[in-house]
C-alpha positions in Angstrom: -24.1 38.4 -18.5 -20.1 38.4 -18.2 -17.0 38.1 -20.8 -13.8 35.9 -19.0 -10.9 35.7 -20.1 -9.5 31.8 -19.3 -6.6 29.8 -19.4 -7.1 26.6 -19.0 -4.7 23.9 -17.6 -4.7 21.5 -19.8 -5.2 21.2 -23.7 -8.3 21.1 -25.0 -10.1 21.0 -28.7 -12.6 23.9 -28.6 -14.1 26.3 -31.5 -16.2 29.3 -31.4 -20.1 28.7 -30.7 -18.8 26.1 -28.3 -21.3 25.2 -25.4 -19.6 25.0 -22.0 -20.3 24.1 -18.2 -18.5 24.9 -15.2 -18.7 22.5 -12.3 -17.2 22.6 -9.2 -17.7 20.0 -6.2 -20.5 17.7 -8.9 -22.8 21.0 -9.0 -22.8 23.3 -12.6 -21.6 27.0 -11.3 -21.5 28.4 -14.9 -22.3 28.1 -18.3 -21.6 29.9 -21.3 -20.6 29.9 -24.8 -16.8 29.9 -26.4 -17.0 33.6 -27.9 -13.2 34.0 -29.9 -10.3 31.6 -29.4 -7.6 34.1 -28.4 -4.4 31.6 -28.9 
């Protein structure tokens, strides 16, 4: 388990408890949960 910080590039609607992937090249690298909306 990790925290990251992110900034993404383009605007997005998100909200806490938010269920995420990270995919690179069609394959999922990540996935996590939106913890606190810092901005």
């Amino acid at each position: 388990n990790i925290n990251m910080e992110v900034e993404l590039i383009a605007p997005i609607a998100m909200d806490e408890g938010l269920r995420f992937a990270i995919r690179e090249g069609g394959r999922t690298v990540g996935a996590g949960v939106v913890e606190k909306i810092i901005e």
